[in-house]
C-alpha positions, -999 to 999 in steps of 0.1 A, spaced: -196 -189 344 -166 -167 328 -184 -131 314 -167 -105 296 -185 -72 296 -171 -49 266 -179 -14 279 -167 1 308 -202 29 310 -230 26 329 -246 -6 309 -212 -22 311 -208 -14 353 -243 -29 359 -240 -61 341 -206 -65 358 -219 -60 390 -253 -82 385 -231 -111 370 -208 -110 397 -233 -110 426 -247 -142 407 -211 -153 416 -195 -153 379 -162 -145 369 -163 -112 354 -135 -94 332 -146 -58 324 -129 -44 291 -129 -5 288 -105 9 259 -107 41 276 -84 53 303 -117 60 327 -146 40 334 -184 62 332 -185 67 293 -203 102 284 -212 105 328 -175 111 341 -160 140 354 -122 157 356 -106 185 369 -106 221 350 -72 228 339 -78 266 345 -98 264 380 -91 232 392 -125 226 401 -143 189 392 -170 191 365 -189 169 344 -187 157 310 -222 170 308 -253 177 328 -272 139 339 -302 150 356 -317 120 377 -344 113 397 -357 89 423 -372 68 400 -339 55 388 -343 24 408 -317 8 386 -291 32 386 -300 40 426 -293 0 434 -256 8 416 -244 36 436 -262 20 469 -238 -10 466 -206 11 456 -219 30 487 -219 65 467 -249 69 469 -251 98 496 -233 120 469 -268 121 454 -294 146 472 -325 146 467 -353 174 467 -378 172 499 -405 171 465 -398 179 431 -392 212 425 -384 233 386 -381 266 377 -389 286 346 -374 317 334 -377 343 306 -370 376 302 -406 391 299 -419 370 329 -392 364 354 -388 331 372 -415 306 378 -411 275 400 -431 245 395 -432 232 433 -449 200 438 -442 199 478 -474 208 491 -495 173 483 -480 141 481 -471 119 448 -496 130 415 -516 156 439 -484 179 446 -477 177 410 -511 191 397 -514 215 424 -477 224 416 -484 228 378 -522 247 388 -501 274 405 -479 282 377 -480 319 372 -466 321 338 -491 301 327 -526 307 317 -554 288 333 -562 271 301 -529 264 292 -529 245 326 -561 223 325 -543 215 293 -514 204 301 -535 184 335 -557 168 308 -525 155 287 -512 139 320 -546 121 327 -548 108 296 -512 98 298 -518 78 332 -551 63 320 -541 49 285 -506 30 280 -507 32 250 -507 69 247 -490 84 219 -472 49 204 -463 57 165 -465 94 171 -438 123 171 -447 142 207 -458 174 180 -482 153 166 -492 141 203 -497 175 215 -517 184 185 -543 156 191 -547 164 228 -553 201 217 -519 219 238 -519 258 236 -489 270 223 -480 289 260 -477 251 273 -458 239 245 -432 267 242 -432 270 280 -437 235 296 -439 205 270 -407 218 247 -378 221 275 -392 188 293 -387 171 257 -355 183 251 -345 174 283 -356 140 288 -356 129 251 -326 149 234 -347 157 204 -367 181 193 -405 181 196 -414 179 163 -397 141 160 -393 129 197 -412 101 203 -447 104 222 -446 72 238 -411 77 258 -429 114 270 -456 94 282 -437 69 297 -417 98 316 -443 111 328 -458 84 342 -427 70 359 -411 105 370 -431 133 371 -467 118 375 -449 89 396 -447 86 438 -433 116 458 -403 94 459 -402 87 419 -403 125 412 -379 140 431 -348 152 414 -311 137 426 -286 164 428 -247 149 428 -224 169 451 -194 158 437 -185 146 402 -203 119 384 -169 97 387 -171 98 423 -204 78 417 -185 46 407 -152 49 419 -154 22 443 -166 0 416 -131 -17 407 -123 -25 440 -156 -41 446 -154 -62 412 -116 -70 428 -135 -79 461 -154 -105 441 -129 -124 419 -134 -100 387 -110 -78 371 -112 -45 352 -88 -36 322 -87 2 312 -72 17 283 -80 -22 263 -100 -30 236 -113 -63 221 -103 -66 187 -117 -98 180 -143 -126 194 -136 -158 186 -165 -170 173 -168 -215 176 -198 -235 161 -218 -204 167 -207 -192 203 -182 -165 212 -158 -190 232 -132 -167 235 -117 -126 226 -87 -112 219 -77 -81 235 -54 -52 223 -30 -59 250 -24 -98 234 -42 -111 260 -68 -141 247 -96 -144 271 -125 -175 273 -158 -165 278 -187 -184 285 -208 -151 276 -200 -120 264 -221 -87 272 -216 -57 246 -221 -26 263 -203 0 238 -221 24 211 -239 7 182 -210 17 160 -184 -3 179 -202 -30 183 -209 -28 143 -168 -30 142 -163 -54 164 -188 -76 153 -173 -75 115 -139 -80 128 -149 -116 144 -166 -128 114 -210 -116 121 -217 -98 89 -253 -91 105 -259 -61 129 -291 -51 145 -299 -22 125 -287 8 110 -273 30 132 -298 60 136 -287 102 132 -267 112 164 -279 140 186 -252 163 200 -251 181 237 -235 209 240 -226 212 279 -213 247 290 -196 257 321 -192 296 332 -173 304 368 -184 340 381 -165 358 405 -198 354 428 -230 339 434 -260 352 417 -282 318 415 -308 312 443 -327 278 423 -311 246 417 -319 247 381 -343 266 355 -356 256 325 -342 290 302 -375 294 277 -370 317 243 -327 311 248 -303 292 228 -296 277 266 -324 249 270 -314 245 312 -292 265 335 -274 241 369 -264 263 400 -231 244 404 -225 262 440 -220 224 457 -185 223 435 -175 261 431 -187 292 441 -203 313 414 -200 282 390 -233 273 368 -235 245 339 -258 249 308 -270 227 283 -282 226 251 -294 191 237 -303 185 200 -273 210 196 -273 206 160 -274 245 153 -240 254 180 -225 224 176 -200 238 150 -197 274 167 -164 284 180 -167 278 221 -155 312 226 -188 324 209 -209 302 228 -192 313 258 -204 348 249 -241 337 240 -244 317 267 -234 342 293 -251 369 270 -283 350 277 -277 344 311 -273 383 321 -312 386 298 -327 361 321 -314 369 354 -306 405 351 -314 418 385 -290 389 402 -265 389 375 -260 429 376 -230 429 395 -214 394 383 -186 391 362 -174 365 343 -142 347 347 -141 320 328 -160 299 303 -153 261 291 -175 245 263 -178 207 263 -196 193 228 -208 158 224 -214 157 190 -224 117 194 -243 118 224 -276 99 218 -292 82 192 -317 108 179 -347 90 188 -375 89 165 -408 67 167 -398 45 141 -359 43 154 -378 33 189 -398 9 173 -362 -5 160 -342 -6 186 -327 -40 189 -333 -64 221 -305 -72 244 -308 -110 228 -305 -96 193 -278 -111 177 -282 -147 197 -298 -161 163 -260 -159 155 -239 -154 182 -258 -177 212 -241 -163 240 -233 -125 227 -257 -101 246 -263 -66 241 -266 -33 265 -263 0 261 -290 33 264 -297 28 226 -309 -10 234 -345 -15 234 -348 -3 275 -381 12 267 -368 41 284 -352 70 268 -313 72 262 -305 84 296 -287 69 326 -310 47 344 -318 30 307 -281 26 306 -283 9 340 -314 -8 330 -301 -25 298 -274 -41 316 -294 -57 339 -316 -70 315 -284 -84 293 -272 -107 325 -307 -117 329 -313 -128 295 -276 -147 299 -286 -164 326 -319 -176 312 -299 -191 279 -276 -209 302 -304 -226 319 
């Protein structure tokens, strides 16, 4: 079997890897220079330091993305909490840490979340009551917007604006009042309300390229081939069947299968180019991240991360493992700083910052700020966009042996790594069943 993967990200690196341990020849296409998509990293021109194209958090129950980096042999680059462990902090209140170490799996979770200080009692047995009904019902929330979720199972405001609204944002990239219920369910139940294991938060120690750096020379190892900086401008599409591509650099390829693992709108071009005048769907709003990184000339943070509640910053990283004194924010669902100037969201953000952590920031002083925007970073996810996302066999009705990945597939997961990882799984294992 000869497979061309489009799509050098995460989707694209799983199905080449899965299709080649089934012993196909893979070529992996990537117009891009790099391989990772939006998860890479580079060096800071200024500093010199490696960072992130933005903040990915992961967790243990990434088994998908965990298999990946286990057989590149990165994965040591990822550590992982003895238990899962958050903070909160706001001005008024001060820092709150969620620590879910003292009971194992769903028992250290509620006794984490019962000894919340910055919580009321109610607003507790609240938000425990929303997780039981979450684990007992899978069909929790389907059709409705997590606001309209949280209405019907009667959350205070203190647990939305304090635990349910930075979870959203951070899991979902949307705000609460459209983010689907059902993927907050099924994060909960798979992560947070999941095994000890499951709910323990990966922290990378280098960048997120180191993750799958060894990943052309183990393609290489096993008859496949990577081409960066390419692009397939056309499949050639016989009696049906992609039987062959064209690629930018002349080159004309045969395929036996092809798996599309690039953003709905490429695939939307590429698809027109070779003759499909059907695509899955319209492609839904975008959601931009706004990723910023500030070095200090010390430092100040003792967590591994807060949740920043009543801030334009949604989530503040200590970045200490790379550079001393270094911390990444984010902001997702961005929409309202998208368009600032970065040199203003430089001095919000670190504004905010000196607010929220005043005792430890009182001596720090800046040194210097870099502002990443991803003004296309997820589908904005909706119920009814979820409800539409296309299946990895999607276009087969006209294309037999075209495939689809990508976060924005339907992974039943929202649009973060592991459903990246996941969707290109499931694309080599749909191929391999048509081929049967």
């Amino acid at each position: 079997m000869k497979a061309l993967v489009i799509g050098g990200g995460w989707a694209g690196i799983s199905a080449a890897m899965e299709a080649a341990r089934l012993g196909w020849e893979v070529v992996l296409v990537e117009e891009r220079p790099y391989l990772g998509g939006r998860a890479r990293s580079f060096i800071d021109q200024t500093t010199g330091d490696v960072i992130d194209n933005g903040q990915h958090v992961m967790m243990g129950c990434y088994h998908d993305l965990l298999r990946i980096v286990r057989d590149l042999g990165t994965d040591h680059l990822l550590e992982a909490q003895r238990a899962l462990r958050v903070a909160f902090v706001d001005e008024s209140r001060g820092l709150d840490v969620l620590d879910a170490s003292r009971m194992p799996g769903k028992l250290g979770m509620a006794w984490g979340l019962m000894r919340l200080r910055n919580l009321t009692v109610a607003e507790r047995l609240a938000i425990m009551r929303l997780a039981l009904t979450v684990l007992r019902s899978p069909q929790a929330g389907r059709g409705l917007t997590c606001h309209e979720f949280l209405i019907r199972t009667a959350q205070p405001e203190g647990a939305v604006k304090r635990f349910w609204e930075p979870l959203v944002l951070a899991t979902l990239n949307a705000p609460v009042a459209v983010a689907p219920a059902e993927l907050l369910a099924t994060v909960l139940r798979l992560a947070f309300f999941g095994t000890t294991e499951d709910a323990k938060l990966l922290i990378p120690t280098g960048g997120l390229s180191d993750l799958i750096e060894p990943f052309p020379a183990w393609l290489a190892a096993r008859g496949g081939r990577v081409h960066t900086s390419t692009s397939v401008d056309r499949l050639r599409i016989v009696d049906g069947r992609a039987a062959g591509a064209d690629l930018s650099d002349g080159v004309c390829v045969d395929v036996d299968v092809v798996i599309s693992a690039v953003p709905q709108r490429a695939l939307t071009r590429l698809t027109l180019a070779s003759g499909v005048t059907s695509v899955p769907s319209a492609e839904p709003e975008m959601s931009p991240i706004v990723s910023v990184y500030l070095w200090y000339d010390r430092q100040w943070m003792s967590v591994d991360f807060a949740a920043a509640l009543g801030t334009t910053i949604q989530w503040v990283f200590n970045k200490n493992r790379t550079a001393e004194g270094l911390v990444a924010l984010t902001v997702s669902a961005a929409s309202d700083i998208v368009r600032a100037p970065s040199n203003e969201i430089v001095r919000l953000c670190d504004a905010e910052l000196r607010r929220l952590f005043s005792s430890a920031m009182a001596a720090a002083e800046l040194k210097h700020g870099l502002v990443i925007k991803e003004k296309h970073a997820t589908a904005c996810i909706t119920p009814s966009v979820h409800e539409q996302r296309p299946a990895t066999d999607a276009l087969c009705g006209q294309v037999r042996n075209l495939l689809l990945a990508g976060d924005w597939t339907q992974t039943q997961l929202p649009a973060t790594l592991e459903g990246a990882a996941r969707s290109g799984f499931a694309a080599i294992a749909a191929a391999r069943s048509r081929a049967q």
